[in-house]
C-alpha positions in Angstrom: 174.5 172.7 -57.3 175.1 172.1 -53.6 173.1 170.8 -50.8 173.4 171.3 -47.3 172.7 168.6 -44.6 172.1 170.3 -41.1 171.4 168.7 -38.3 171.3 169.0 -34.5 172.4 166.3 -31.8 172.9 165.0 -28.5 174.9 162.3 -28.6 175.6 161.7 -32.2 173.5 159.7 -33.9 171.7 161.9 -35.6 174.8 163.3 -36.8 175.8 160.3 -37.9 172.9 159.8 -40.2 173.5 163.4 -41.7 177.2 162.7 -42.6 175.8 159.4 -44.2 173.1 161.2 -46.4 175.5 164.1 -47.7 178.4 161.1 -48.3 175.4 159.5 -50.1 174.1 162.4 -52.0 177.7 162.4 -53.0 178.0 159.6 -54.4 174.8 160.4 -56.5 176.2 163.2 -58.0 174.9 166.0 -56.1 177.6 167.7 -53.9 177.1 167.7 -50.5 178.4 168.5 -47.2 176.8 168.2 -43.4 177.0 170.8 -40.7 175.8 171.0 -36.8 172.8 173.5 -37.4 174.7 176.0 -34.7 177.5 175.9 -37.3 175.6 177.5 -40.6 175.0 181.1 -41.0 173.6 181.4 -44.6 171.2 178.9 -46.2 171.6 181.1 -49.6 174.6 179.8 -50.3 172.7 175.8 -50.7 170.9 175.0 -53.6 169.1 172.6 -51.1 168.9 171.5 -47.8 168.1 168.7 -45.6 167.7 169.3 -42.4 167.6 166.5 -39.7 167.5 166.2 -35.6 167.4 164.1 -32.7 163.9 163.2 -31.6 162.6 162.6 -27.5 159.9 162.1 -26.3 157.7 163.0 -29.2 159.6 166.3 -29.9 162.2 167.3 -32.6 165.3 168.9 -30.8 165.4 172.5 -30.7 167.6 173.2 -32.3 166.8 171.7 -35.2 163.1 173.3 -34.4 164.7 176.8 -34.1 166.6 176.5 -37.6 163.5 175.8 -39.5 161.8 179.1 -38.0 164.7 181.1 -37.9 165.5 180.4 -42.0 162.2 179.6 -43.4 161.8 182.4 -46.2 165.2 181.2 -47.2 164.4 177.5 -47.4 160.8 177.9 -48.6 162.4 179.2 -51.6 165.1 176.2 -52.2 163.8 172.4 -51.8 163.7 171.2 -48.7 163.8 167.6 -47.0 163.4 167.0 -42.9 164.6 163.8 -41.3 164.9 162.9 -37.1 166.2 160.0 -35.6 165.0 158.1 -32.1 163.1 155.3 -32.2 164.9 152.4 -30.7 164.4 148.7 -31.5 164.1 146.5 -34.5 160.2 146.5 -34.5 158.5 147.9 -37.1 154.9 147.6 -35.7 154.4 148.3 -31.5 151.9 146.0 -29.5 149.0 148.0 -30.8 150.1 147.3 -34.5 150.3 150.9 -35.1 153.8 151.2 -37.3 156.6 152.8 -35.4 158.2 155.0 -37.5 154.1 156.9 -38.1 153.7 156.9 -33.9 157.6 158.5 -33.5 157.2 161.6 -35.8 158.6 164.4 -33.8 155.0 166.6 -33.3 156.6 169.6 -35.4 156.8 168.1 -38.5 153.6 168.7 -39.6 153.9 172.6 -38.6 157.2 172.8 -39.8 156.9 170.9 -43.5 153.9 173.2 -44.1 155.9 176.2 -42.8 159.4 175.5 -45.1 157.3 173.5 -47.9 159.2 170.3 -47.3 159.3 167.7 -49.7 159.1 165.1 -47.5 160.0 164.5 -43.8 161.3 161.2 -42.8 162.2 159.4 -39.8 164.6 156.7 -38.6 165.4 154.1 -36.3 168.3 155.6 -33.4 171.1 154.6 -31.7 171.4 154.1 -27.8 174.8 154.1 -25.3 173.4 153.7 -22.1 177.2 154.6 -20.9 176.8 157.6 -22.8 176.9 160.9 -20.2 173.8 162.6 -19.8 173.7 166.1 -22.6 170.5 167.5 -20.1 169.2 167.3 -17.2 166.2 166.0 -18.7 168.5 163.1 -19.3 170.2 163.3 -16.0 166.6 163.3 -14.4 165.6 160.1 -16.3 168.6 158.1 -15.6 167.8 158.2 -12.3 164.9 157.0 -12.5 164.0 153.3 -11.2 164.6 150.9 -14.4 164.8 154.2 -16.9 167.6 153.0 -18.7 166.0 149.0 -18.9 162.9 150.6 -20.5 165.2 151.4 -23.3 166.6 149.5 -25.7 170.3 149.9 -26.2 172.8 149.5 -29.5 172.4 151.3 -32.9 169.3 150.6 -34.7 170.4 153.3 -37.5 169.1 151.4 -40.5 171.8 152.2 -43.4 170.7 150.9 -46.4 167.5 152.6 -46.0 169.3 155.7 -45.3 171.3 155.3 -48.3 168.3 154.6 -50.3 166.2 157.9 -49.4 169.0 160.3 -50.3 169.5 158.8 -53.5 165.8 159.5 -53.6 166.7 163.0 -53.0 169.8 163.1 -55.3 167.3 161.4 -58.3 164.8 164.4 -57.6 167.2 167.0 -57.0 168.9 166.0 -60.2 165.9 165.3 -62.2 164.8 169.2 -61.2 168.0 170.8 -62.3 168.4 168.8 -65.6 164.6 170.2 -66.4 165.6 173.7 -65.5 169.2 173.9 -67.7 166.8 172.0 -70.2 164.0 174.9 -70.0 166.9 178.0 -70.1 169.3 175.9 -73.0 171.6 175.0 -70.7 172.9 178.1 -69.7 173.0 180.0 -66.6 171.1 177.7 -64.4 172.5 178.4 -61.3 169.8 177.6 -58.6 166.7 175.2 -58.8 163.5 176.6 -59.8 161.1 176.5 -56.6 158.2 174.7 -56.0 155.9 175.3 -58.8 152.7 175.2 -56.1 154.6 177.9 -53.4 
């Protein structure tokens, strides 16, 4: 069994958190290894995949957006996780008390966990380098604004141990699966997790 962590980036955050999950998911037994999205070419190769990108402005990247759609009959039939990164801070609730992690969800998610059958889509605090050069011109536009870059809140929020602790989540599950399936065909030939049993 192998899983496949995708993800796509601006700056590198996000691909920070993927290389932490698939070192993680490593370290719980199920091998792993993280790739840029524009860098995988097969999903059918993965027993699993999680696939992760940058958030802004209430939107997953495109990337990321595009990979979902382009592969989806491919990962509908494998399980699937999504995860993005973004929100900046250490607060957990904003000034209305709504929790901040709920109000970032990229606006896709729900579309696209419906569309690949996710198992769960998660999100996580970011990281910020206000010295960091501009990867748009989005970007380039905002920086220019008056007190853009004071509006955010710079350093990396990237929380690890919670990080850690949702792909072991995954690992548990994605073991847990396969161990039921050898189990259900005596432990032989079980080469690929069974899929959702409501798909």
């Amino acid at each position: 069994m192998v899983a496949l962590v995708a993800y796509a980036t601006r700056h590198g955050s996000t691909a920070g958190i993927a290389e932490r999950v698939a070192t993680s998911l490593c370290h719980n037994g199920i091998p792993a290894e993280a790739l840029p999205v524009n860098a995988v070419h097969d999903v059918r190769a993965y027993d699993a995949v999680v696939l992760g990108g940058a958030a802004y402005l209430f939107h997953w990247h495109k990337d990321a957006t595009d990979f979902a759609r382009s592969y989806r009959v491919a990962l509908r039939e494998r399980p699937v996780w999504l995860f993005s990164s973004g929100p900046l801070g250490t607060d957990l609730v904003d000034k209305d008390g709504a929790e901040v992690l709920q109000t970032c969800r990229p606006k896709e998610f729900e579309e696209l966990s419906a569309l690949v059958r996710a198992r769960g889509a998660q999100v996580f605090f970011g990281a910020y380098d206000p010295q960091a050069r501009p990867a748009t011109v989005g970007e380039r536009m905002f920086g220019l604004l008056p007190a853009a870059k004071a509006a955010l809140s710079a350093g990396d929020f990237r929380d690890w141990p919670t990080i850690d602790a949702w792909a072991a989540s995954i690992a548990a599950a994605l073991t847990c699966e396969h161990t039921g399936l050898q189990s259900s065909q005596g432990g032989v030939g079980a080469s690929r997790l069974a899929p959702r049993l409501d798909a």
